[in-house]
FIDREN-63289 format. One record per atom (N, C-alpha, C): residue number from 1; residue in one letter; atom name; x, z, y. Coordinates in nm, 2 decimals. Atoms other than C-alpha are relative to their C-alpha. Example, Ala and Ser with C-alpha at 12.3 -4.5 7.8 and 13.67 -1.06 7.14 Angstrom:
<nodes>
     n   res   atom       c1       c3       c2
     1     A      N     0.09     0.00    -0.12
     1     A     CA     1.23     0.78    -0.45
     1     A      C     0.09     0.00     0.12
     2     S      N    -0.09     0.00    -0.11
     2     S     CA     1.37     0.71    -0.11
     2     S      C    -0.08     0.08     0.11
</nodes>
This chain:
<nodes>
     n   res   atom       c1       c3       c2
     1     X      N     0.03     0.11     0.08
     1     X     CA    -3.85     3.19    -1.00
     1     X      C    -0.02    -0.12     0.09
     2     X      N    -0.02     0.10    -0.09
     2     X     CA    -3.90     2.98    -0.69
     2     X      C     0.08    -0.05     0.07
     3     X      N    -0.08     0.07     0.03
     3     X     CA    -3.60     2.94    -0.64
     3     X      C     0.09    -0.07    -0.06
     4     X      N    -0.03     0.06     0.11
     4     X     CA    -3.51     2.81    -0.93
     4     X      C    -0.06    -0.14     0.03
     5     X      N     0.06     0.11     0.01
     5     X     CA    -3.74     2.54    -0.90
     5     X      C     0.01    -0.09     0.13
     6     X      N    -0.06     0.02    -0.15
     6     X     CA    -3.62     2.51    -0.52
     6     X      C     0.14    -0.14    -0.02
     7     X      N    -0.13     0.05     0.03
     7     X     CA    -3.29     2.43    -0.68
     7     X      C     0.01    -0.11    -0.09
     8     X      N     0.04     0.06     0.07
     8     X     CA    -3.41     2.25    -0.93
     8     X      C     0.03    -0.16     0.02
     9     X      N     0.03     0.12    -0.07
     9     X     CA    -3.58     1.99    -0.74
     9     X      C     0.09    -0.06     0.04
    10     X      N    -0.10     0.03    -0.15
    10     X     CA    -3.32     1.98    -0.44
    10     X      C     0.13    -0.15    -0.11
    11     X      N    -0.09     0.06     0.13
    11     X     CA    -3.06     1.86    -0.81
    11     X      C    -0.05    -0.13    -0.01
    12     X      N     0.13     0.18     0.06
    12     X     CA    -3.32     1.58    -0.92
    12     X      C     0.02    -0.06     0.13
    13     X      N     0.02     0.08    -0.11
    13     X     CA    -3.37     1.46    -0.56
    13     X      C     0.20    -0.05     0.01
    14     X      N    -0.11     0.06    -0.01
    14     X     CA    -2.98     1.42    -0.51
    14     X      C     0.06    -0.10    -0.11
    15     X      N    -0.02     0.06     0.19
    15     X     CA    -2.92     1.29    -0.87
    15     X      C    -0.04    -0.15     0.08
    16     X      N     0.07     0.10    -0.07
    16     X     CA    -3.14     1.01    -0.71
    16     X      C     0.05    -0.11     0.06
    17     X      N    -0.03     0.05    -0.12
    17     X     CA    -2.97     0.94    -0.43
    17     X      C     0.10    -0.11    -0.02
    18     X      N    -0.11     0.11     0.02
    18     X     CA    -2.77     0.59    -0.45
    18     X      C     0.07    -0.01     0.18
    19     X      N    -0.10     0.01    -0.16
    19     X     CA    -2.47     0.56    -0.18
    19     X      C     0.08    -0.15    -0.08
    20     X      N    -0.10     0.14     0.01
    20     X     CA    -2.28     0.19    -0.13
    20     X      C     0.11     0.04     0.09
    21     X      N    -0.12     0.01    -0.04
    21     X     CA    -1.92     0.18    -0.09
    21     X      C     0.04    -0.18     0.03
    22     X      N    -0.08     0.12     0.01
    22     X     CA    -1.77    -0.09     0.07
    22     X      C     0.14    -0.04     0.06
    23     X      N    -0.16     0.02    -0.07
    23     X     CA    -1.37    -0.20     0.08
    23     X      C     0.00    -0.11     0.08
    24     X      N    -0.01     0.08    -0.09
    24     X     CA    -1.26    -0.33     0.35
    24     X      C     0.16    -0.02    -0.02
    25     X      N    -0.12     0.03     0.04
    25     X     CA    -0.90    -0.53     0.24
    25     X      C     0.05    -0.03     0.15
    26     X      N    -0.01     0.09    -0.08
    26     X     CA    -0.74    -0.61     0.55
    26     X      C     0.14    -0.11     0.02
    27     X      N    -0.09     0.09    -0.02
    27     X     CA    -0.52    -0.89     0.63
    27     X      C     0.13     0.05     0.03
    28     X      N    -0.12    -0.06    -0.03
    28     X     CA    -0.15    -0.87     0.59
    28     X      C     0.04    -0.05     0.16
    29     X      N    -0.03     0.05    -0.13
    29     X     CA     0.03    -0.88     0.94
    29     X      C     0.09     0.08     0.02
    30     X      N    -0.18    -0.02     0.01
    30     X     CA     0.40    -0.78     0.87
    30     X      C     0.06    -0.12     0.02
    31     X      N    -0.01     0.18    -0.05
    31     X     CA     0.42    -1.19     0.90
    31     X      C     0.18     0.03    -0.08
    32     X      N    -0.13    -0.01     0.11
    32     X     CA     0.68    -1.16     0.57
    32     X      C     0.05    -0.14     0.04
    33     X      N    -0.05     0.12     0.02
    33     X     CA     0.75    -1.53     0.57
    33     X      C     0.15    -0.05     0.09
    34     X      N    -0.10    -0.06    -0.04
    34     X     CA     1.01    -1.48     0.86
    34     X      C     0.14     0.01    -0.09
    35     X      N    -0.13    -0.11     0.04
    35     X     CA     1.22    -1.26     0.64
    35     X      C     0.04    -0.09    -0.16
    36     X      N    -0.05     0.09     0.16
    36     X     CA     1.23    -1.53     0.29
    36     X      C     0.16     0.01     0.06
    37     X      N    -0.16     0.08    -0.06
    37     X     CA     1.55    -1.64     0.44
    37     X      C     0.10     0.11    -0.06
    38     X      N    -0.05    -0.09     0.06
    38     X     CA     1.65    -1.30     0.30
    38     X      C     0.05     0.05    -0.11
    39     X      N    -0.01     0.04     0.14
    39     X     CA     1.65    -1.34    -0.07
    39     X      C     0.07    -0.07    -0.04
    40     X      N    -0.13     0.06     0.04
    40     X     CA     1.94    -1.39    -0.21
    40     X      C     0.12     0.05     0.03
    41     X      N    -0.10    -0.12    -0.08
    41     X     CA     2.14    -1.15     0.02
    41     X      C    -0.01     0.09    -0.07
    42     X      N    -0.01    -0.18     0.01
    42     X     CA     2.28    -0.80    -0.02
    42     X      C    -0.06     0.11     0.10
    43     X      N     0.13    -0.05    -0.15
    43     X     CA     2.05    -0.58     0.15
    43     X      C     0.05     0.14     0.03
    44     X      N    -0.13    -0.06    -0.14
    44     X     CA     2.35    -0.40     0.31
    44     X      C     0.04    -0.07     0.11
    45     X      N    -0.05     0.06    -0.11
    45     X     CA     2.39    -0.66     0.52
    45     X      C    -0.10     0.02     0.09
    46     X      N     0.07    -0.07    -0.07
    46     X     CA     2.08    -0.53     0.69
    46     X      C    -0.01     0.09     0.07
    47     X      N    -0.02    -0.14    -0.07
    47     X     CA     2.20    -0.24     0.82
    47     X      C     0.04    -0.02     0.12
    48     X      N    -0.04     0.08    -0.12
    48     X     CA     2.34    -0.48     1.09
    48     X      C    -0.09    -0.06     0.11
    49     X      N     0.11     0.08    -0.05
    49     X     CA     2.06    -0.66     1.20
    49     X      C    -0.14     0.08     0.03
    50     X      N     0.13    -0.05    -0.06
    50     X     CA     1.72    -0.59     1.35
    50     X      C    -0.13     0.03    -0.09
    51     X      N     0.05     0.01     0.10
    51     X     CA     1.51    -0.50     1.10
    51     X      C    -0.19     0.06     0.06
    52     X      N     0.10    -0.11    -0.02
    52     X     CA     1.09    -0.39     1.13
    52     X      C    -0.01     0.12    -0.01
    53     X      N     0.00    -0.15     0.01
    53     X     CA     1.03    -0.04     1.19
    53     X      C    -0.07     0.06    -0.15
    54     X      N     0.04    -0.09     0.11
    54     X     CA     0.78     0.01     0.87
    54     X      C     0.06    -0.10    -0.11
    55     X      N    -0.04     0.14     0.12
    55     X     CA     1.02    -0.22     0.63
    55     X      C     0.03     0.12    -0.07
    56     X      N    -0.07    -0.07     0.05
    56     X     CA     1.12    -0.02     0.34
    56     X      C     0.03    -0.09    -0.13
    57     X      N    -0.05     0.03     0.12
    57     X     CA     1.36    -0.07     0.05
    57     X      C    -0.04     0.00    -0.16
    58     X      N     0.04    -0.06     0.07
    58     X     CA     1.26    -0.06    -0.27
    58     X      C     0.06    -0.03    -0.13
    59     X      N    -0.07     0.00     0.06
    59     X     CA     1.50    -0.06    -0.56
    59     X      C    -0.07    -0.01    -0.16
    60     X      N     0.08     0.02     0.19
    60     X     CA     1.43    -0.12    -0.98
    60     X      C     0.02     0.18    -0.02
    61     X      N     0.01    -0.14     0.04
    61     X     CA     1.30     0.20    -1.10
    61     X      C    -0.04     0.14     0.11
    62     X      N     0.01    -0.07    -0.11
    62     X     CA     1.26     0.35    -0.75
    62     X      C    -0.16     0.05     0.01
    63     X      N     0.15     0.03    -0.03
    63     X     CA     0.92     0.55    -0.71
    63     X      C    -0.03     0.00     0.16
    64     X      N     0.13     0.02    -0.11
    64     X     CA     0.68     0.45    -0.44
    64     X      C    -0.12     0.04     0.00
    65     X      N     0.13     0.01    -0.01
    65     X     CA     0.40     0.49    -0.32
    65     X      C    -0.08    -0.12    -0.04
    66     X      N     0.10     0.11     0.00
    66     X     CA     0.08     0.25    -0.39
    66     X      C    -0.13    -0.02     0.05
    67     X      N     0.13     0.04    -0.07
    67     X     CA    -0.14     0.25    -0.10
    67     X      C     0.07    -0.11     0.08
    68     X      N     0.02     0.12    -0.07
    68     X     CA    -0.16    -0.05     0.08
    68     X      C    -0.02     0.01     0.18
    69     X      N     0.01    -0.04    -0.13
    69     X     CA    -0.05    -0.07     0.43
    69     X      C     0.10    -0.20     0.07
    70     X      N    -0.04     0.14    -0.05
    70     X     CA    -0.06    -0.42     0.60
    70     X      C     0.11    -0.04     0.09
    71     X      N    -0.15    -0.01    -0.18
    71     X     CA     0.23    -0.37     0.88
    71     X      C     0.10     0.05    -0.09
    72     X      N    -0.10    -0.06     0.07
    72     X     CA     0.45    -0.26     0.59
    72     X      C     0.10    -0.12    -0.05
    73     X      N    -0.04     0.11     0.01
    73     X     CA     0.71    -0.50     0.50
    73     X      C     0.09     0.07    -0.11
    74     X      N    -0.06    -0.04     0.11
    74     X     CA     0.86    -0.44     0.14
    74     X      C     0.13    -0.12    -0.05
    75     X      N    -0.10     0.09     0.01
    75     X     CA     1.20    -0.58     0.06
    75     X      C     0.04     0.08    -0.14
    76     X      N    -0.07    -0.01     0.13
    76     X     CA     1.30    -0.56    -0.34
    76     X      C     0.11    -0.04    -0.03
    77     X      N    -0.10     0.06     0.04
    77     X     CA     1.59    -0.57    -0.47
    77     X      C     0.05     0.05    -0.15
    78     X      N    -0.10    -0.05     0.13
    78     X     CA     1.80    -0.59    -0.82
    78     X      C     0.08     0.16    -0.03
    79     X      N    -0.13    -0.08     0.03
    79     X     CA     2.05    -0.38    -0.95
    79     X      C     0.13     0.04     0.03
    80     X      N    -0.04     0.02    -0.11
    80     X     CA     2.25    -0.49    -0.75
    80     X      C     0.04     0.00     0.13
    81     X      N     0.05    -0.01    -0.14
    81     X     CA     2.12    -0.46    -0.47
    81     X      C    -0.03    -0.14     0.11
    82     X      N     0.02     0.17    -0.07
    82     X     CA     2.08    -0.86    -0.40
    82     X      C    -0.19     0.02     0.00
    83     X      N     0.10     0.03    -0.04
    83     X     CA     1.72    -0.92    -0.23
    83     X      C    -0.05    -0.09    -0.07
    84     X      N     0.04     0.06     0.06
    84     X     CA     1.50    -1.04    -0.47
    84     X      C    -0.17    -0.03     0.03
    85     X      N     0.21     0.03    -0.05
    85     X     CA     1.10    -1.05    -0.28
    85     X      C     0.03     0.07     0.13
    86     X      N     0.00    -0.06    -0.06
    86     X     CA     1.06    -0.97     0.04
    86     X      C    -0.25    -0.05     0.01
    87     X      N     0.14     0.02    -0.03
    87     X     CA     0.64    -0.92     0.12
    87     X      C    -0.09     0.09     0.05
    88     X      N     0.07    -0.12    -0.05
    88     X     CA     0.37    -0.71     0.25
    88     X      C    -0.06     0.03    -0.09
    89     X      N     0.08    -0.07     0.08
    89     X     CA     0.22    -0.44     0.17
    89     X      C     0.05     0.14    -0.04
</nodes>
């Protein structure tokens, strides 16, 4: 029986307990603005050129992922395939 009331307690006291989260957003720094010049293109013509290592493609209807990674450099495109956003994230 005393452990029951061991366990009890131990429940109530955590119940209690308040915890603070806090997000930390950080600043993009894939430094997209560079790559505007891009939009508008076929983004085959990239295959040629120097591109960032974490750039990735990302097509209509294509799934991705949706965590947030600031060094990531996202280039959208149509149907296409004409560059329609390039930005981080």
């Amino acid at each position: 029986m005393k452990y029951i009331a061991l366990v009890a307690a131990g429940l109530a006291l955590a119940a209690c307990e308040q915890t603070t989260r806090t997000t930390i957003i950080a600043p993009a720094t894939c430094e997209a603005g560079p790559y505007q010049q891009w939009i508008g293109k076929d983004s085959a013509t990239l295959a040629g050129i120097d591109t960032p290592d974490t750039m990735r493609i990302i097509r209509p209807n294509q799934p991705v992922t949706l965590d947030f990674n600031a060094n990531r450099l996202n280039v959208e495109t149509d149907g296409k395939g004409i560059i329609t956003a390039v930005r981080c994230g």
